[in-house]
C-alpha positions as semicolon CSV with decimal commas, in nm:
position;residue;x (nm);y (nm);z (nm)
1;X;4,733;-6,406;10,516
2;X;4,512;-6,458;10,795
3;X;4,233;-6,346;10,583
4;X;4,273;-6,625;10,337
5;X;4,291;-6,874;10,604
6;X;3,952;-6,754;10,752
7;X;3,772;-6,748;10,390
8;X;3,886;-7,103;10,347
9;X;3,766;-7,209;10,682
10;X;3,430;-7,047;10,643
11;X;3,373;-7,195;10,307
12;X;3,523;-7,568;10,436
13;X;3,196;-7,504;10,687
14;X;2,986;-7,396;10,495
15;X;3,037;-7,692;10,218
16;X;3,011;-7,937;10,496
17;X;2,714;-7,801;10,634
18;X;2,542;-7,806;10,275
19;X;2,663;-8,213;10,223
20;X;2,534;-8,266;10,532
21;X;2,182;-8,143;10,449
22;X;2,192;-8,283;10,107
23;X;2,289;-8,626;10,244
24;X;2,060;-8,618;10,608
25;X;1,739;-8,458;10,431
26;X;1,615;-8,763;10,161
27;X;1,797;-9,028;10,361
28;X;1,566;-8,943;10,670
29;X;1,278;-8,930;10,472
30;X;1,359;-9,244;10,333
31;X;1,424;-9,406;10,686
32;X;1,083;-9,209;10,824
33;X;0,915;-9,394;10,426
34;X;1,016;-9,742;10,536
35;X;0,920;-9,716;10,915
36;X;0,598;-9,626;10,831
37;X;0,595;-9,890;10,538
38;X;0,679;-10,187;10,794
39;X;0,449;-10,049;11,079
40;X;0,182;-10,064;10,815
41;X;0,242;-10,405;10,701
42;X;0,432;-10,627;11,022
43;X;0,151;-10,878;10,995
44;X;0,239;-10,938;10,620
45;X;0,567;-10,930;10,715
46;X;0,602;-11,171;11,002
47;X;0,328;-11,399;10,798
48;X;0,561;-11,388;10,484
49;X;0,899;-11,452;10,670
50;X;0,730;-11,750;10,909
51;X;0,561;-11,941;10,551
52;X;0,923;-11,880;10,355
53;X;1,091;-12,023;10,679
54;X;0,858;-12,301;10,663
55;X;0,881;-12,366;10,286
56;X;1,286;-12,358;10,241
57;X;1,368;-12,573;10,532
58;X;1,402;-12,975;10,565
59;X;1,077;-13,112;10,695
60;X;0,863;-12,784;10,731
61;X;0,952;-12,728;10,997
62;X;1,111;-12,343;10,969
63;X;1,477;-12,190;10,972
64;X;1,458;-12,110;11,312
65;X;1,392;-12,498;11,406
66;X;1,702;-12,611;11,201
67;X;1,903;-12,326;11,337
68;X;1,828;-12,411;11,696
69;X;1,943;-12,755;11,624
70;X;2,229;-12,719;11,405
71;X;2,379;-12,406;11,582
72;X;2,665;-12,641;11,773
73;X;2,763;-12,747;11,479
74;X;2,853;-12,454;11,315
75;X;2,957;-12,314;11,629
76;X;3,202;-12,621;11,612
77;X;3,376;-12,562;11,269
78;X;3,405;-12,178;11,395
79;X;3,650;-12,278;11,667
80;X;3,798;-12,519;11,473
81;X;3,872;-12,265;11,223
82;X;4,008;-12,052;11,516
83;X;4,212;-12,339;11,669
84;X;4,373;-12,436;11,314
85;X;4,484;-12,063;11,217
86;X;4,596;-12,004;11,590
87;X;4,833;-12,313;11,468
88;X;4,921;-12,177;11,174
89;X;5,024;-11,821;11,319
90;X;5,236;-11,973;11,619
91;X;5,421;-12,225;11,308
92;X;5,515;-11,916;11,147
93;X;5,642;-11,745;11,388
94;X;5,861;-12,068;11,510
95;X;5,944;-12,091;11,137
96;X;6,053;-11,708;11,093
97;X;6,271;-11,771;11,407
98;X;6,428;-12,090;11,287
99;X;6,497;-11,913;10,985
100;X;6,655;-11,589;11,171
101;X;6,894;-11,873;11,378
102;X;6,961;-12,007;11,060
103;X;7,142;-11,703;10,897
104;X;7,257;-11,593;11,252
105;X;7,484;-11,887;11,268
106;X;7,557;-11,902;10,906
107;X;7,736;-11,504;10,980
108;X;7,895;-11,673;11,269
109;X;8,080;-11,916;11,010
110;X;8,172;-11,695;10,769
């Protein structure tokens, strides 16, 4: 019995030692591919992103510019959001326990 439980232990190794490889071995070289890709090619990069930026945002004047300005308002509707499901939650739960009162004294009557 022992024996068993040793074979299957090896072999549960030795299958996750071979996923391993055949998972690790093209996704590094894949990782090392683009690393050296964007090294290569950061001016083109940064050029591209910055003329994009420039070209999809009011005025010309870049994503970055728009986000710099706009960010309190978006940080705004974020905690509202919060604020109106922290509401929400704490009505439930008053609800739930209204509800649990409810049948509580309704057992009481009967």
């Amino acid at each position: 019995m022992a024996q068993k439980g040793e074979k299957a232990m090896r072999k549960v190794q030795i299958t996750a030692v071979v996923w391993t490889m055949i998972l690790a071995v093209p996704l590094t070289a894949i990782a090392l591919s683009l690393l050296a890709y964007t090294t290569e090619n950061l001016t083109q990069i940064a050029t591209s992103l910055a003329n994009l930026s420039r070209d999809i945002s009011a005025g010309g004047r870049g994503v970055f510019i728009e986000f710099a300005q706009r960010w309190p308002e978006i940080a705004g509707m974020f905690i509202g959001q919060a604020v109106l499901l922290t509401i929400l939650i704490f009505a439930r739960q008053a609800n739930k326990a209204n509800q649990q009162n409810n049948k509580a004294e309704e057992k009481q009557r009967h």
